[in-house]
VEXZAVEX-411916 format. One record per residue (C-alpha): residue number from 1; residue in three letters; x, y, z. Coordinates in steps of 0.2 Angstrom, whole numbers, m for minus. Layout:
% VEXZAVEX-411916
<minu NUM; 'ala'; <X; Y; Z>>
...
//
This chain:
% VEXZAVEX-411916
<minu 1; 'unk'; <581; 307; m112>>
<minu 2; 'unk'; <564; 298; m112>>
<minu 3; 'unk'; <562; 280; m120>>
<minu 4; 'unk'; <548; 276; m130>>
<minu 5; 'unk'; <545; 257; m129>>
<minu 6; 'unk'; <554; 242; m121>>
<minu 7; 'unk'; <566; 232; m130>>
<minu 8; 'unk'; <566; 214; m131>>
<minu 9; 'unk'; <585; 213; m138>>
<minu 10; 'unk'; <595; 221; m123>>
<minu 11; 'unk'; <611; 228; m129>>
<minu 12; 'unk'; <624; 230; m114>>
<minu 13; 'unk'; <630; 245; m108>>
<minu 14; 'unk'; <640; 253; m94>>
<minu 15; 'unk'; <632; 241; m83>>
<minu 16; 'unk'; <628; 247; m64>>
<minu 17; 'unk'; <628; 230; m53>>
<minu 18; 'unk'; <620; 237; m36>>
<minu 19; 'unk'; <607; 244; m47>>
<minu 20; 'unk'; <605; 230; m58>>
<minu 21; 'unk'; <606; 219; m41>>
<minu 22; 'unk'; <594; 229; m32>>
<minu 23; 'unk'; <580; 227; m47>>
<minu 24; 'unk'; <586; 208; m49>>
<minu 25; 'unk'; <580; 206; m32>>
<minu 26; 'unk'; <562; 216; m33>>
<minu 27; 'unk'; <546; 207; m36>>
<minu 28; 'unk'; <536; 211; m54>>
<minu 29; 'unk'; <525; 220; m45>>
<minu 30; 'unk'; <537; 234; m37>>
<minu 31; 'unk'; <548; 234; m54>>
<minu 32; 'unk'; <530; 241; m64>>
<minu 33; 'unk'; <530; 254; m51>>
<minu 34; 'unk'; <547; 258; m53>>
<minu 35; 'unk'; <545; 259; m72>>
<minu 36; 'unk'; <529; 267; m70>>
<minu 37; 'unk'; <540; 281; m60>>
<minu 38; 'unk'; <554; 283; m73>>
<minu 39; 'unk'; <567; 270; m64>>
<minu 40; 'unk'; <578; 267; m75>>
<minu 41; 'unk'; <579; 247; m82>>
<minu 42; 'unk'; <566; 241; m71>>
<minu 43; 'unk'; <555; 237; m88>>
<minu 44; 'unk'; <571; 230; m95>>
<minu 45; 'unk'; <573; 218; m81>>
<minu 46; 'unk'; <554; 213; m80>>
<minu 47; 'unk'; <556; 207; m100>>
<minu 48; 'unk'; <572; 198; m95>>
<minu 49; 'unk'; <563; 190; m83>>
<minu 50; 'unk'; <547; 184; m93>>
<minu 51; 'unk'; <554; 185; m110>>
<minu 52; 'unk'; <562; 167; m115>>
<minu 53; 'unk'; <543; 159; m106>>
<minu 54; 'unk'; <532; 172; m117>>
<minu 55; 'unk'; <543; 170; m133>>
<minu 56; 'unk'; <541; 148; m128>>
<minu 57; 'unk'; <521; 150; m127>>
<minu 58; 'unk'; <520; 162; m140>>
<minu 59; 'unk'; <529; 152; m154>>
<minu 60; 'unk'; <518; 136; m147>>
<minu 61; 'unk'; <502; 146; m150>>
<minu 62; 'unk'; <505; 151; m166>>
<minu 63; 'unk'; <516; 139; m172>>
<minu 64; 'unk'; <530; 152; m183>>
<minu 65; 'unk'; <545; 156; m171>>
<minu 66; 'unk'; <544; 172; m182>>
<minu 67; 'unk'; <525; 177; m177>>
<minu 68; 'unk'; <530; 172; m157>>
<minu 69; 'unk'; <544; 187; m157>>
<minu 70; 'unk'; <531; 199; m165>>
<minu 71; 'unk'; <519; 192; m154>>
<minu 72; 'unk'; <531; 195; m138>>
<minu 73; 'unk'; <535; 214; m142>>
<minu 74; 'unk'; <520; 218; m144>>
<minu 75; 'unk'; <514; 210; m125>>
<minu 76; 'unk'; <529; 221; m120>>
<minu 77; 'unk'; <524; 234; m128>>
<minu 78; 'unk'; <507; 235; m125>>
<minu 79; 'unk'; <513; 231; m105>>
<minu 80; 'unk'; <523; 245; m104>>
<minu 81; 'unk'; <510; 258; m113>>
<minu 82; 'unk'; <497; 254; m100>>
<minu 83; 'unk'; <509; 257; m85>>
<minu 84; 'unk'; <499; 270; m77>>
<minu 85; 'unk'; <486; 260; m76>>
<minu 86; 'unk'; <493; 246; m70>>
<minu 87; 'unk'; <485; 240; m52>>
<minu 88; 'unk'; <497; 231; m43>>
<minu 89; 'unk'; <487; 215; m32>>
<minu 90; 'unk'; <503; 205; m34>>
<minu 91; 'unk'; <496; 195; m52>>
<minu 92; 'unk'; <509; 201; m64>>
<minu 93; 'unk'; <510; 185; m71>>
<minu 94; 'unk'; <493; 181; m74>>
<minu 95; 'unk'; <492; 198; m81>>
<minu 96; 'unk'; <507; 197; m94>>
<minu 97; 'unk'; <498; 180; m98>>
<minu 98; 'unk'; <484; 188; m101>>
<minu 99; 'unk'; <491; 201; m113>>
<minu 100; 'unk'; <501; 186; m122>>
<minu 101; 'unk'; <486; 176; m127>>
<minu 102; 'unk'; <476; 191; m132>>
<minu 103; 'unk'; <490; 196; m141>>
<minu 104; 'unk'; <490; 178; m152>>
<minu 105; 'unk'; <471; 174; m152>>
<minu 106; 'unk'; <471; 193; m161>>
<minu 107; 'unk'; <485; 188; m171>>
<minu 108; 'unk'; <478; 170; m173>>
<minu 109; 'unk'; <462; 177; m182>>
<minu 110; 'unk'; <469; 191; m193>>
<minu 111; 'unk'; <481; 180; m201>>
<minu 112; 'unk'; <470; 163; m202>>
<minu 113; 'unk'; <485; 154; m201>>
<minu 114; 'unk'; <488; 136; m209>>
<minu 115; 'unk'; <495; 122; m201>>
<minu 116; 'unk'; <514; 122; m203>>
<minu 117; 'unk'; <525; 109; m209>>
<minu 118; 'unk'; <541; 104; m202>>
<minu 119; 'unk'; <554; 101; m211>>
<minu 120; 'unk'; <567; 89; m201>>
<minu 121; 'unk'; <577; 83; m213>>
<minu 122; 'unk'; <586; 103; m220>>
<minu 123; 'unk'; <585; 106; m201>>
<minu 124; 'unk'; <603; 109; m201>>
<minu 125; 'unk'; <616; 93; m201>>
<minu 126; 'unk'; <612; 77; m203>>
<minu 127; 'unk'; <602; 70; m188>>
<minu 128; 'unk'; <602; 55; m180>>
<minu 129; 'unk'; <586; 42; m180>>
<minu 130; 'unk'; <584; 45; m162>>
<minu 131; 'unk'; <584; 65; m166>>
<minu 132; 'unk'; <573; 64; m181>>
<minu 133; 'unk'; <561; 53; m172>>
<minu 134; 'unk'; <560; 66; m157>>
<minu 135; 'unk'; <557; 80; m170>>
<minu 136; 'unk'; <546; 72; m178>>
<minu 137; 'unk'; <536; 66; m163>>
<minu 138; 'unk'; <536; 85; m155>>
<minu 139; 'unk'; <528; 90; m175>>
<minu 140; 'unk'; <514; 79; m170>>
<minu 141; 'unk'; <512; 85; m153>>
<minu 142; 'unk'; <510; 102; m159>>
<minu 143; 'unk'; <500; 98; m175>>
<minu 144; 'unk'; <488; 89; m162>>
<minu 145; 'unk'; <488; 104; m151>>
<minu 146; 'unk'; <483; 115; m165>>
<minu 147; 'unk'; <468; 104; m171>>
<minu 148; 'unk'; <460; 110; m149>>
<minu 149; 'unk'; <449; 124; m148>>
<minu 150; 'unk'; <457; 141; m143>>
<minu 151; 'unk'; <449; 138; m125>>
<minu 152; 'unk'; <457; 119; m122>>
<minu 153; 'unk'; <475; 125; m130>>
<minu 154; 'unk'; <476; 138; m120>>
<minu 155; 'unk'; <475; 128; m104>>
<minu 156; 'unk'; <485; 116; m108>>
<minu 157; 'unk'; <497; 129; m116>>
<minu 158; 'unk'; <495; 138; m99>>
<minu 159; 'unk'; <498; 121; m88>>
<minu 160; 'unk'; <514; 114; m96>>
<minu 161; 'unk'; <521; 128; m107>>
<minu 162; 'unk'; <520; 141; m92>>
<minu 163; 'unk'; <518; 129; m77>>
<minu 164; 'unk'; <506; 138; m71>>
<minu 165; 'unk'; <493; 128; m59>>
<minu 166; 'unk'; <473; 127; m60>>
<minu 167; 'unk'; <469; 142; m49>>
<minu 168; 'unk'; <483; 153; m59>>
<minu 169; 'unk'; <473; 148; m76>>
<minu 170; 'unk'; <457; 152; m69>>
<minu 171; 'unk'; <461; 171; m63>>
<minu 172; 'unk'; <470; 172; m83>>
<minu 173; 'unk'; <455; 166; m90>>
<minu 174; 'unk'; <441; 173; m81>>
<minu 175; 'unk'; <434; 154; m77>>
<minu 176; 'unk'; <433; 146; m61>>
<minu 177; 'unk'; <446; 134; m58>>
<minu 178; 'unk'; <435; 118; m59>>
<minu 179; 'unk'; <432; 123; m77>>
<minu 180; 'unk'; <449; 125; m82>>
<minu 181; 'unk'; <453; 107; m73>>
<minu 182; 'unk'; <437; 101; m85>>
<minu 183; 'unk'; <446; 109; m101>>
<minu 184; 'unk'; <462; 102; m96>>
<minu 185; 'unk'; <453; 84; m95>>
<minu 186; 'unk'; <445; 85; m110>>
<minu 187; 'unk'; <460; 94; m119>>
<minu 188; 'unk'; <472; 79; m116>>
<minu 189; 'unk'; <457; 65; m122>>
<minu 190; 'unk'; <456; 73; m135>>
<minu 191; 'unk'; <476; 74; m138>>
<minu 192; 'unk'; <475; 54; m134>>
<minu 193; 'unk'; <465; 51; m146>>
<minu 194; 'unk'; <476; 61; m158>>
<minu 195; 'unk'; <492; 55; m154>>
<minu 196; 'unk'; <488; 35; m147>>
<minu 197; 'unk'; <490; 23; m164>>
<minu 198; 'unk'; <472; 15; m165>>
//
């Protein structure tokens, strides 16, 4: 039986451990190959790997928790269609990265979406001070990351959302490291002047 896609919602079955074990231990590069030759679960374990960071970065990109899941299947998705011709030079993450923020900037422009509002306070149970406070100070962070062009959000999105360093977020972007340390400079002046009361 041949699948047609991955799945990000794993469902358990009759789990086989030295199998599971062996892929547990294989790097991202050698698990495309192994999906790319019909090894069974070596996809499934590359989206258990990435898939909590890319639905994170996702849902900070776009800023719907909803969108970020779409968002994250469809990187997934379109991962697992381009197997064969996957090159494997040991960049998986920049790769899947790659495929994440053109997923959203594609998403980002077909929707034009707004500027969301959190609502903190029918959040669940009552909170305390401290945790409305928090909440409300994480709104602002992301509302101030939302006001930054696409090119200085994404570094910064890359830098502490991924925690991925300058020569990483060069080879994802296509720009030479000293321009992604230039947009990260600019990126948290600009977030300073945001966020700092006057």
């Amino acid at each position: 039986m041949t699948r047609t896609g991955p799945r990000l919602a794993l469902v358990a079955g009759a789990p086989d451990r030295r199998r599971d074990m062996a892929l547990a231990d294989s790097s991202d590069d050698d698990l495309m190959l192994m999906a790319r030759g019909g090894v069974e679960g070596a996809f499934d374990t590359l989206i258990r790997r990435h898939q909590a960071l890319v639905l994170r970065l996702a849902s900070r990109y776009v800023g719907n928790s909803a969108l970020a899941a779409d968002l994250a299947q469809n990187t997934f998705v379109k991962i697992y269609r381009d197997l064969p011709r996957y090159q494997a030079h040991g960049k998986f993450t920049a790769y899947l990265y790659g495929v994440l923020l053109n997923q959203c900037k594609t998403s980002w422009r077909s929707t034009k979406m707004e500027l969301r509002a959190l609502d903190v306070l029918t959040a669940g149970p009552a909170l305390s001070p401290a945790e409305v406070l928090l909440r409300e100070q994480r709104r602002d962070v992301e509302a101030a990351l939302r006001t930054l062009s696409r090119k200085l959000r994404e570094v910064v999105l890359l830098r502490f959302g991924a925690d991925l360093t300058y020569q990483e977020i060069g080879e994802i972007l296509a720009i030479p490291v000293g321009t992604a340390k230039r947009r990260m400079f600019v990126a948290l002046a600009k977030l300073r002047d945001k966020l700092e009361p006057s």
